[in-house]
C-alpha positions as CSV (number, residue, x, y, z in Angstrom):
1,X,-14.6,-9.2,8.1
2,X,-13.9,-8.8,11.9
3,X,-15.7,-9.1,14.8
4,X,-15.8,-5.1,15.4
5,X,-17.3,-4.8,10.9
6,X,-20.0,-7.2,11.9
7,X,-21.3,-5.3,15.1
8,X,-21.0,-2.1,13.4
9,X,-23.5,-3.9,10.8
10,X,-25.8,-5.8,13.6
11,X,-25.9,-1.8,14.9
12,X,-27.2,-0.6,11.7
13,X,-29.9,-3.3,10.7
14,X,-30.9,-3.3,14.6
15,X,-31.5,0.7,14.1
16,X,-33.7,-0.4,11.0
17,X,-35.8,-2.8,13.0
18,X,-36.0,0.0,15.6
19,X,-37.8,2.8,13.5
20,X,-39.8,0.2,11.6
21,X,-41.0,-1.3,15.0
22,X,-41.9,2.6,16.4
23,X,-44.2,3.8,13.5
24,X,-45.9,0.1,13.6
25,X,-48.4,1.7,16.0
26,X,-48.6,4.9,13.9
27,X,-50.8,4.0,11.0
28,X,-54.4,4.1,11.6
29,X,-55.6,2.6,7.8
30,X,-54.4,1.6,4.4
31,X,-53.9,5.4,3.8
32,X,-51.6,6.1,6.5
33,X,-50.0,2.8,5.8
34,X,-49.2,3.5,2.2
35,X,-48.9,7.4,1.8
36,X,-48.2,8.6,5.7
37,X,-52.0,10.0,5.5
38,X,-50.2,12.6,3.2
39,X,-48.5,14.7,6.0
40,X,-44.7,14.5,4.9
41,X,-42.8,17.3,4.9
42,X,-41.2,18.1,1.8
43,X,-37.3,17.7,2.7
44,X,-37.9,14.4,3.8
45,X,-39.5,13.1,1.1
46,X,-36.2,14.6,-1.4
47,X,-33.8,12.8,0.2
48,X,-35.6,10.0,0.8
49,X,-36.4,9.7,-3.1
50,X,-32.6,10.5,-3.9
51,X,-32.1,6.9,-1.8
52,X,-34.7,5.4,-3.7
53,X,-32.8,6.5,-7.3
54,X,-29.7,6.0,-7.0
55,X,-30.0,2.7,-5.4
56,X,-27.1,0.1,-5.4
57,X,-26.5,0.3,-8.5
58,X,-24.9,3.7,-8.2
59,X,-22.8,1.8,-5.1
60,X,-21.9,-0.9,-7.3
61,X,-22.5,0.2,-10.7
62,X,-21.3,3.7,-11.1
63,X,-17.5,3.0,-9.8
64,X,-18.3,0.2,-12.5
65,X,-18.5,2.6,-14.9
66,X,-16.0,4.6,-13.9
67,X,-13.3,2.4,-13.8
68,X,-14.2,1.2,-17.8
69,X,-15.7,4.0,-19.6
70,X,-15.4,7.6,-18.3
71,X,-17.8,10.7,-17.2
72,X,-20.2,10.7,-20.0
73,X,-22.9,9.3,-17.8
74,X,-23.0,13.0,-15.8
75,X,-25.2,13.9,-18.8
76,X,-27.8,11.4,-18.3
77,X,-28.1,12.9,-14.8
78,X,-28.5,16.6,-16.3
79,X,-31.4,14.5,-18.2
80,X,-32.8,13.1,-15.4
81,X,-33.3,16.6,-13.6
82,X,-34.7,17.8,-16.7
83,X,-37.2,15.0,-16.7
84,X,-37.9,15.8,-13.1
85,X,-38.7,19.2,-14.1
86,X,-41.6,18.7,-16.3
87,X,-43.2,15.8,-14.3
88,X,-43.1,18.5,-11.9
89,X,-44.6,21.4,-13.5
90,X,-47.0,19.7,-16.0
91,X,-47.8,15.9,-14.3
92,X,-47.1,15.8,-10.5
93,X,-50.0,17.9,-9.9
94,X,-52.7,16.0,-11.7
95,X,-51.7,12.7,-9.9
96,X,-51.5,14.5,-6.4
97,X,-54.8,16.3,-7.3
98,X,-56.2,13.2,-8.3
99,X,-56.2,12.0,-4.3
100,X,-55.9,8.2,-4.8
101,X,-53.8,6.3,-3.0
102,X,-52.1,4.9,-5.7
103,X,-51.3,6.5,-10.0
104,X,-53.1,4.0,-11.1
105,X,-56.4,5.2,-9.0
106,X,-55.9,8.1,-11.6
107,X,-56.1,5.4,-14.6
108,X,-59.4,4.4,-13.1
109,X,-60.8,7.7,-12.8
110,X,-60.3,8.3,-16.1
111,X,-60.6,4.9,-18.4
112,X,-62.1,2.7,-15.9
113,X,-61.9,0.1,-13.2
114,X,-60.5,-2.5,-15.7
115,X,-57.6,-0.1,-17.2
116,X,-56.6,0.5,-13.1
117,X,-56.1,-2.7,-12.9
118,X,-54.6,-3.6,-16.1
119,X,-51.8,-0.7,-15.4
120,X,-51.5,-1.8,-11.8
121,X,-50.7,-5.5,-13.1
122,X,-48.2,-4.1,-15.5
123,X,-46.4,-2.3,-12.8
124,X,-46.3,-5.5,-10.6
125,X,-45.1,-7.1,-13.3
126,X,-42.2,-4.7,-14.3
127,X,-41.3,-4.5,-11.0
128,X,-40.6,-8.0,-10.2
129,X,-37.7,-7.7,-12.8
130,X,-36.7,-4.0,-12.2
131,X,-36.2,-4.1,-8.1
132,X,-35.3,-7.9,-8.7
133,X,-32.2,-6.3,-10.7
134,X,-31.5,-3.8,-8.0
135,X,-31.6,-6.8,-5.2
136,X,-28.9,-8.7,-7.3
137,X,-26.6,-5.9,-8.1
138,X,-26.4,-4.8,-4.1
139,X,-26.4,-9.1,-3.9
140,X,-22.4,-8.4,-5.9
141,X,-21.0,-6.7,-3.7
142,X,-22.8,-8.8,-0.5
143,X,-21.4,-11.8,-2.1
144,X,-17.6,-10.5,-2.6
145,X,-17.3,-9.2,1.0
146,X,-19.0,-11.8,3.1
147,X,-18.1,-14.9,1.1
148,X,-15.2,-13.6,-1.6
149,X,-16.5,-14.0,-4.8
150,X,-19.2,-13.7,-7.2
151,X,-20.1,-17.8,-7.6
152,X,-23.5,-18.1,-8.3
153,X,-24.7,-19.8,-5.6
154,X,-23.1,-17.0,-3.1
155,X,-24.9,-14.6,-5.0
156,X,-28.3,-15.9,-4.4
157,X,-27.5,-16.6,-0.5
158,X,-27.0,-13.0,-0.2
159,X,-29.8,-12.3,-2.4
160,X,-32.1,-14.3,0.3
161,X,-30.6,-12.1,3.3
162,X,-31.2,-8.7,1.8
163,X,-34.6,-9.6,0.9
164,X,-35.7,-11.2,4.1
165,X,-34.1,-7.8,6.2
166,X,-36.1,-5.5,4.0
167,X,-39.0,-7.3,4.1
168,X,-39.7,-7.5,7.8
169,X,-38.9,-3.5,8.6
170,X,-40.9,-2.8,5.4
171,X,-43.6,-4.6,6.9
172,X,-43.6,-3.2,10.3
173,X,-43.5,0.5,9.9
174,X,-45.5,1.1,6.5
175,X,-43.9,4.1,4.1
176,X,-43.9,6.9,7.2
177,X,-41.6,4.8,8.6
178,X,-39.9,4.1,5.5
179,X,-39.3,7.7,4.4
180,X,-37.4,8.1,7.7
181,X,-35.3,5.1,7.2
182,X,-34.7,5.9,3.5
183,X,-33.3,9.6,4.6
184,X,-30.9,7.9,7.2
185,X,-29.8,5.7,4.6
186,X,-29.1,8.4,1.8
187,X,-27.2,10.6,4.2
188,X,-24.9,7.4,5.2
189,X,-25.0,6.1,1.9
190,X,-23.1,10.0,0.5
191,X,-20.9,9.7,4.1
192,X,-19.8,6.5,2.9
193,X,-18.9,7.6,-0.3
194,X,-17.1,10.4,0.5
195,X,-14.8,8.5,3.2
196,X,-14.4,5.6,0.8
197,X,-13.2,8.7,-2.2
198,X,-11.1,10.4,0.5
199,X,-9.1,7.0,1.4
200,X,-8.7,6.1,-2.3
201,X,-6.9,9.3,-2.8
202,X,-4.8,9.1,-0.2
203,X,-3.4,6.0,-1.2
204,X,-2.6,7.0,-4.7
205,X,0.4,8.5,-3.0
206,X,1.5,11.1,-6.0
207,X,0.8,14.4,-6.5
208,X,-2.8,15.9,-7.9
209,X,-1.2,16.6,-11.3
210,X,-0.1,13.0,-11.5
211,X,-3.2,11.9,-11.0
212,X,-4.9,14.4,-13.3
213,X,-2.3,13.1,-16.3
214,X,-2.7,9.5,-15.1
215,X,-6.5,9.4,-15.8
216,X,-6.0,11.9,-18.9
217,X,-3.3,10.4,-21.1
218,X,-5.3,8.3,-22.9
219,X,-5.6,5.9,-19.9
220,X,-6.9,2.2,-20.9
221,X,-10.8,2.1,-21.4
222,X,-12.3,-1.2,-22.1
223,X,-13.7,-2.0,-25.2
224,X,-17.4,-3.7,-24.5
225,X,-17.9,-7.1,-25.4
226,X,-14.0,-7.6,-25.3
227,X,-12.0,-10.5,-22.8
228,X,-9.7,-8.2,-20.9
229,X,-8.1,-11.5,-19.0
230,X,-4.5,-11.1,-19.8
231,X,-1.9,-9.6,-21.8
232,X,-1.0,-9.1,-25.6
233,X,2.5,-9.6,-27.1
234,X,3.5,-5.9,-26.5
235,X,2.5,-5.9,-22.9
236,X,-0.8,-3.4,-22.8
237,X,-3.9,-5.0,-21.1
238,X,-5.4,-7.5,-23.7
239,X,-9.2,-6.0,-24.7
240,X,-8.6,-2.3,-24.0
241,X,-8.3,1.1,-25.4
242,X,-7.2,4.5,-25.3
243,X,-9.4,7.0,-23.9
244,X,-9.5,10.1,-21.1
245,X,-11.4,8.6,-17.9
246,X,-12.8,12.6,-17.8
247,X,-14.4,12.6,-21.1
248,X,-17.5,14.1,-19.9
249,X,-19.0,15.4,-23.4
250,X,-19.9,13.1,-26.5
251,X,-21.3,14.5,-29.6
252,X,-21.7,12.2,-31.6
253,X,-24.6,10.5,-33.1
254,X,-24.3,7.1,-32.4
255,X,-27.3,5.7,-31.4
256,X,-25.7,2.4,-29.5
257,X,-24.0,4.9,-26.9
258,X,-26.4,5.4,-23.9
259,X,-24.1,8.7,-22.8
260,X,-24.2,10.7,-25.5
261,X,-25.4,13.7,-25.5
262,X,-28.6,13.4,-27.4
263,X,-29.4,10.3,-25.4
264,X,-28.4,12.0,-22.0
265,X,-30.8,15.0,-22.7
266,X,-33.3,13.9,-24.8
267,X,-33.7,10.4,-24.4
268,X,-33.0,10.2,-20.5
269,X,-35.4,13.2,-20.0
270,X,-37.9,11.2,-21.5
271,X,-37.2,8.1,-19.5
272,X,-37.5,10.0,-15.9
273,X,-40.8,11.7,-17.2
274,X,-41.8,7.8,-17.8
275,X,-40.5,7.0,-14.5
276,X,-41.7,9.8,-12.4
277,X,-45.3,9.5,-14.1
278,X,-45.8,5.7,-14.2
279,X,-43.6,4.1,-11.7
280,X,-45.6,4.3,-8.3
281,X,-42.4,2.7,-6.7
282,X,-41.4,7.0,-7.2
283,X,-44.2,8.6,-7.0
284,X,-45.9,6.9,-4.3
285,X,-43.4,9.2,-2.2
286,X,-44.4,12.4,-3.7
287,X,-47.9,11.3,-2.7
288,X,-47.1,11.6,0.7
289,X,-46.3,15.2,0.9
290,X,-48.3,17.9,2.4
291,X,-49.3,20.0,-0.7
292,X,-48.7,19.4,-4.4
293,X,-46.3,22.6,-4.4
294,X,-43.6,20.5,-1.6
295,X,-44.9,17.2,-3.7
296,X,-43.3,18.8,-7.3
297,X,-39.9,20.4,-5.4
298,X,-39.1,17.2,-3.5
299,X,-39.0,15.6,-7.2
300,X,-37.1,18.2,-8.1
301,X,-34.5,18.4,-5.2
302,X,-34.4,14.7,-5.8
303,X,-32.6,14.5,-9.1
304,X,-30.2,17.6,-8.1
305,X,-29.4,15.6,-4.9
306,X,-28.6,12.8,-7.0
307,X,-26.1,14.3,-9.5
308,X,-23.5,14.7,-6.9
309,X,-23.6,11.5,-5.2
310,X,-23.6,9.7,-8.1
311,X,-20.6,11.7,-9.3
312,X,-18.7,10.7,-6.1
313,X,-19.0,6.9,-7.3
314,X,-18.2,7.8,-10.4
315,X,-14.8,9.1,-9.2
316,X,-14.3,6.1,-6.9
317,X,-13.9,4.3,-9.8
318,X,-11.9,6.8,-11.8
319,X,-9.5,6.5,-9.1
320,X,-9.6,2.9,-8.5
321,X,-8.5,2.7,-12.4
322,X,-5.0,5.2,-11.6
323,X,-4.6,2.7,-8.6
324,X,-4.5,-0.2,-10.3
325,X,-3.0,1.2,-13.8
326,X,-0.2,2.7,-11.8
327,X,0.7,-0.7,-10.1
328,X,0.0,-2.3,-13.1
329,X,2.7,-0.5,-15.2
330,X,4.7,-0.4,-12.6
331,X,5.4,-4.0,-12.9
332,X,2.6,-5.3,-10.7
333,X,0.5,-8.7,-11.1
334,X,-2.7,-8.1,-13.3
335,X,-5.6,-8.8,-10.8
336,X,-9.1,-10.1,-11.4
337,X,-10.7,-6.3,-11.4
338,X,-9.7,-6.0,-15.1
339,X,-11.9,-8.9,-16.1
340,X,-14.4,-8.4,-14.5
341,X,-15.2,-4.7,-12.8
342,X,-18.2,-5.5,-11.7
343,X,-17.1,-6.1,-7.9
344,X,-14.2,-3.7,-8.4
345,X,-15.2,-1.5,-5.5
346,X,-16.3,-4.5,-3.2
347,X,-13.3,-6.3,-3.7
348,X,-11.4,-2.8,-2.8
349,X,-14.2,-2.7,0.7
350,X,-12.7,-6.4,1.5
351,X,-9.1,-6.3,0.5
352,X,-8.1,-2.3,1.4
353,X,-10.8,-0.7,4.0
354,X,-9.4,-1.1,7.3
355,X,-11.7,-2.9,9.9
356,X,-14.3,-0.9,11.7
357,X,-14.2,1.6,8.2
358,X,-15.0,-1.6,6.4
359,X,-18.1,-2.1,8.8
360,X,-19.1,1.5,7.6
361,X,-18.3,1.0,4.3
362,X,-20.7,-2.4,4.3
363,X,-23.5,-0.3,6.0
364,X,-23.4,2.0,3.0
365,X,-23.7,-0.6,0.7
366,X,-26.5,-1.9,2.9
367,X,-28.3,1.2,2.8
368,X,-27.8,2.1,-1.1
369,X,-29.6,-1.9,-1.5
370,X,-32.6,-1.5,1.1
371,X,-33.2,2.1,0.5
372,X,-34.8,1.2,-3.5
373,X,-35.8,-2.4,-2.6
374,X,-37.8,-1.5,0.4
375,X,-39.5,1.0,-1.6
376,X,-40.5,-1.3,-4.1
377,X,-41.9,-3.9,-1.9
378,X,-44.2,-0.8,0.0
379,X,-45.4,0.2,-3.5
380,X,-46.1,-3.3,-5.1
381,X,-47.7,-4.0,-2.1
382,X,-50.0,-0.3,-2.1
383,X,-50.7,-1.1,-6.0
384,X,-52.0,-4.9,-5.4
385,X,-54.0,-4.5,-1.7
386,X,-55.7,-0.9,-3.3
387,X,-56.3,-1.8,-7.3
388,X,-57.0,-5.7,-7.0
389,X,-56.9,-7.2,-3.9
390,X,-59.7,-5.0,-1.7
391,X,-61.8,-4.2,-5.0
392,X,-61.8,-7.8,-6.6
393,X,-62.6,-9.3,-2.8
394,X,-65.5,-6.4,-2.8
395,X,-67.1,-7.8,-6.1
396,X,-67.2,-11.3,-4.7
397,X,-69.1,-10.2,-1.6
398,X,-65.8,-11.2,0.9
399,X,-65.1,-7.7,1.5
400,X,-62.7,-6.5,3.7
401,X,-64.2,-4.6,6.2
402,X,-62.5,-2.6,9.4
403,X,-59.1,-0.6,9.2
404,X,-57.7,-3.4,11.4
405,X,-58.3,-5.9,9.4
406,X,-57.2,-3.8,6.0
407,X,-53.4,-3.2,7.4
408,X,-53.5,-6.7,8.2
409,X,-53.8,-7.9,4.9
410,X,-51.9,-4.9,3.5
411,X,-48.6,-6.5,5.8
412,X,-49.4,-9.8,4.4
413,X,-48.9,-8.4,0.5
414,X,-46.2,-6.7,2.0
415,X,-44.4,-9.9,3.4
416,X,-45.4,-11.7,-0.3
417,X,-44.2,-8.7,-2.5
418,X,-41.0,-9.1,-0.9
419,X,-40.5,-13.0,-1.3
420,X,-42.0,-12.4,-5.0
421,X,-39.1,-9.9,-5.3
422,X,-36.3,-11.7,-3.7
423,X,-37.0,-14.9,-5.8
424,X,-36.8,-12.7,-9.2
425,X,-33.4,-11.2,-7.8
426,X,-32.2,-14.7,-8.7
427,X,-34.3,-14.6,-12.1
428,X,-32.3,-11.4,-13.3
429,X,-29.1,-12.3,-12.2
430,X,-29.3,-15.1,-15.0
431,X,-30.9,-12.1,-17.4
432,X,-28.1,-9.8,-16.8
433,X,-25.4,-12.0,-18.1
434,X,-27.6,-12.9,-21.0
435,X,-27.7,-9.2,-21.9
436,X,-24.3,-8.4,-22.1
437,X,-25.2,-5.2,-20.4
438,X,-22.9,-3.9,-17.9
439,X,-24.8,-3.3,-14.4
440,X,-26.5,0.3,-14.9
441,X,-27.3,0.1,-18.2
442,X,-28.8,-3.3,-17.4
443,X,-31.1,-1.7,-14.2
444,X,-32.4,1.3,-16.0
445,X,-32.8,-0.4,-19.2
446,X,-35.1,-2.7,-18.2
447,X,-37.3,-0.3,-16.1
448,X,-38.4,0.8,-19.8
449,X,-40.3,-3.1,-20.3
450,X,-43.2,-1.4,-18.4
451,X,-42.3,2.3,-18.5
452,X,-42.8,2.0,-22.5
453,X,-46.5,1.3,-22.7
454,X,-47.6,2.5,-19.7
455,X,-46.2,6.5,-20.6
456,X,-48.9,6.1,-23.5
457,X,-51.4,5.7,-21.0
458,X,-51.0,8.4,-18.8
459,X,-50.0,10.8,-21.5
460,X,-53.6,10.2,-23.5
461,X,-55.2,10.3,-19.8
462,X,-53.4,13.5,-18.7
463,X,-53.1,15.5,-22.0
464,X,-56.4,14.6,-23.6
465,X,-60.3,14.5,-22.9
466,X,-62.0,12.2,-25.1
467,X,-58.8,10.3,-26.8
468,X,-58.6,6.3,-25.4
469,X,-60.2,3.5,-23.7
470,X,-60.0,0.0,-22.7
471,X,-59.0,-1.7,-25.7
472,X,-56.7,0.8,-26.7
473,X,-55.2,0.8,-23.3
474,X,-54.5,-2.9,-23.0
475,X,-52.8,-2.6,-26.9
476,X,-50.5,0.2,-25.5
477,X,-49.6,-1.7,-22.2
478,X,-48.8,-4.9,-24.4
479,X,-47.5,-3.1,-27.7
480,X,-44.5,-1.0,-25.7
481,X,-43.5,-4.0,-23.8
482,X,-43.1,-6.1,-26.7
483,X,-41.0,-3.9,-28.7
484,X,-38.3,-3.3,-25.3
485,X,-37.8,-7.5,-25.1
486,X,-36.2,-7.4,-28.4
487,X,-33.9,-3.9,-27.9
488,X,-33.4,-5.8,-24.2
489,X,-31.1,-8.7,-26.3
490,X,-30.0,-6.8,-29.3
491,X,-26.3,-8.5,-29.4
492,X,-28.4,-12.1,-28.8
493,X,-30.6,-11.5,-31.5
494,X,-28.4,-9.4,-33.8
495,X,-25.0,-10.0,-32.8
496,X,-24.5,-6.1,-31.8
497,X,-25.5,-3.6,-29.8
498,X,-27.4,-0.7,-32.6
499,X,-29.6,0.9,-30.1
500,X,-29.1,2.6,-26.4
501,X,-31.5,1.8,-23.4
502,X,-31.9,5.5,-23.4
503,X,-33.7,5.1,-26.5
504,X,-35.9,2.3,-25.6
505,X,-38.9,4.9,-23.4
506,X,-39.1,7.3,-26.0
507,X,-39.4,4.7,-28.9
508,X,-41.8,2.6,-27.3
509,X,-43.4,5.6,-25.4
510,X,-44.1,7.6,-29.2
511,X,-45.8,4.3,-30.5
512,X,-48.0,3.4,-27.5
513,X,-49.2,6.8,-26.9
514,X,-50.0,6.6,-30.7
515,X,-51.8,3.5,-30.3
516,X,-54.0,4.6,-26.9
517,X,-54.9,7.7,-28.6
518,X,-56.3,5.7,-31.4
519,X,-59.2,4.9,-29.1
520,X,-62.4,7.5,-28.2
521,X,-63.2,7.5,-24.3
522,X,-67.2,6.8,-24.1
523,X,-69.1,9.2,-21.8
């Protein structure tokens, strides 16, 4: 890192600083502090949710999975947008119409104060390890540029700076301001990637139809769980396998594979209804939209957005693999990225991005990290000031009264959800190599410890009249997240790997609906 990379980031985080500090003065009350008084235009609000979706884990992860698997993932992403299309059409306009300022308002509405809060609490919860995974996956790639490795301690320094610069713009300009910063983090998060795709190829130096047979020929895909640290007798990379890096398409029905197609369409549809219907860290953006119509397309335009970009990172690491596997049979040194490819892209930021592109390139990252952790912290923050904090002060008779004094104590939770987040970053850095999970599987999957129970709850509350109540609300919550703990550490617990995280939702989703519905409402 040069002088000229590090004022190149100074001038980014300055710019975030700058918008957070102008819509300060913008927000009248808790409303306009947590869903910009719902006057959003549309456009903004789609590509300020692709940000929040694709997070770092698609900067880090994606040219992850790239570089050791192949293209299979693309189908979870034609899930995803199928997912998006029936929260849209069936879902998105009961919350909106609902008019709370959080989902879980909607829980209230229909079960009761107490099941609000018992969802909210769940969310808060599942949040503090779902962000808290997103914060130490952009914390990888941090760590290998500013300080060269992945050491553990490193990892939790640059855990502390992300979290520390999110919070304070977070808690300056309130989600208006954060759906503009999101939107000019997207668009430089996809310039990044494109540059960083561009320069890759051009330093292939061989023709396209090298390429194509390089990455086709059965090129070397590592086999999960194996140690890929050094040679075998014959000379092939020790703990790999044949396989096309282009294999877009499995059929097959195994049921450990998180990219097949069943699991793509099927059982990642399910998990982005889950997410776009319980997760307020996602809706919460919709909810700031003018209308319910621009509220269901900016979901929509959200996933489409997200199935290019995502495919960009993919093919960073496709080509980082016919780099290295070129030089590699060519009689070059094997080099750390085929033990561990979790930093593979980082390491190629610090070691091949000229300076001043290697500032850009870090501002990307940057902006793929903030974009989903700073929408986390708003949300948390929106779910625990509006469900418990303001009610449970009202029913002890120290209510908060004045809008003043509301957004004051809203930036307060703002300022704690942010240090509670930042502190489980280094909580799920630990979790992640328990779970043998590479880093996308790892982030998604465990979204599903709250998605799973929750889904029950807002499917009885949405699709029925009289089915569900407290009790049976409280079983769902607990039931789904206790059967995800166990699929969460299969290979601890088991020794293997026999179900996909894309499985996880709709398995606990079927039973906790089940269970919620077992209840009768009382009128």
């Amino acid at each position: 890192m040069t002088i000229f990379d590090w004022l190149i980031v100074a001038l980014f985080l300055g710019t975030l600083m700058a918008i957070g500090y102008a819509f300060s003065r913008r927000n009248k009350d808790v409303e306009d502090y947590f869903v910009a008084g719902r006057s959003m235009p549309g456009w903004i609000v789609a590509i300020a949710a692709t940000g929040t979706t694709i997070s770092a884990g698609t900067f880090v992860g994606s040219p992850e999975l790239g570089f050791n698997t192949d293209l299979t993932y693309v189908l979870n992403l034609l899930g995803a947008i199928v997912g998006g299309m029936l929260v849209a059409a069936l879902i998105m306009p009961k919350l909106y119409k609902a008019n709370t300022i959080t989902i879980y308002g909607f829980i209230g509405d229909r079960f009761g104060e107490k099941s609000k809060r018992v969802n909210s609490a769940m969310f808060l919860l599942g949040q503090l390890f779902t962000s808290g995974s997103r914060l130490f996956i952009a914390a990888i790639a941090i760590s290998v540029i500013v300080f060269g490795n992945i050491k553990f301690d490193f990892m939790v320094y640059s855990i502390i700076i992300l979290g520390l610069v999110s919070t304070i713009y977070t808690m300056m300009g309130g989600i208006k301001g954060l759906l503009y910063i999101d939107t000019f983090q997207t668009l430089l998060l996809v310039g990044t990637g494109v540059v960083a795709l561009i320069m890759i190829y051009c330093t292939l130096d061989m023709p396209l139809a090298e390429i194509w047979a390089t990455i086709t020929d059965g090129g070397l895909t590592k086999i999960p769980g194996a140690n890929a640290g050094g040679l075998t007798a014959d000379g092939a990379i020790a703990g790999w396998q044949e396989g096309s890096k282009v294999k877009m398409f499995d059929f097959s029905l195994n049921w450990a594979s998180p990219y097949t197609v069943l699991g793509g369409m099927i059982g990642v549809a399910f998990f982005k209804v889950c997410q776009y219907t319980t997760d307020h860290e996602f809706v919460q953006r919709q909810l700031a939209c003018r209308d319910v119509k621009q509220a269901s397309m900016s979901l929509v335009w959200s996933q489409l957005i997200s199935l290019p970009i995502v495919l960009v990172f993919l093919m960073i690491g496709v080509l980082l693999f016919a780099k290295y596997k070129t030089e590699f049979l060519a009689g070059g040194e094997l080099s750390q990225f085929f033990t561990d490819a979790r930093d593979i892209f980082p390491q190629y930021i610090k070691n091949h991005i000229p300076t001043g592109v290697r500032g850009l390139m870090i501002t990307g990252l940057l902006a793929a990290a903030l974009s989903s952790f700073n929408s986390a912290i708003n949300a948390m923050a929106s779910s625990f000031v509006t469900d418990l904090y303001l009610p449970i002060r009202a029913e002890h008779g120290k209510e908060v009264k004045g809008d003043a004094d509301q957004l004051s104590s809203s930036r307060k939770m703002v300022f704690l959800m942010g240090m509670l987040l930042t502190g489980f970053a280094i909580v799920t850095a630990v979790m992640q190599e328990a779970s043998g999970l590479n880093l996308v599987d790892f982030a998604t999957g465990v979204m599903c410890f709250a998605y799973a129970g929750m889904i029950g709850v807002f499917l009885t509350a949405i699709f029925t009249k009289n089915r569900g109540n407290y009790a049976t609300v409280v079983a769902a919550i607990v039931v789904g997240a206790a059967i995800i703990i166990p699929l969460m550490f299969q290979k601890q617990l088991f020794g293997t790997q026999y179900i996909a995280w894309t499985w996880w939702a709709p398995i606990g989703g079927i039973i906790s609906t089940t269970i919620c519905m077992l209840g009768k409402t009382k009128r």
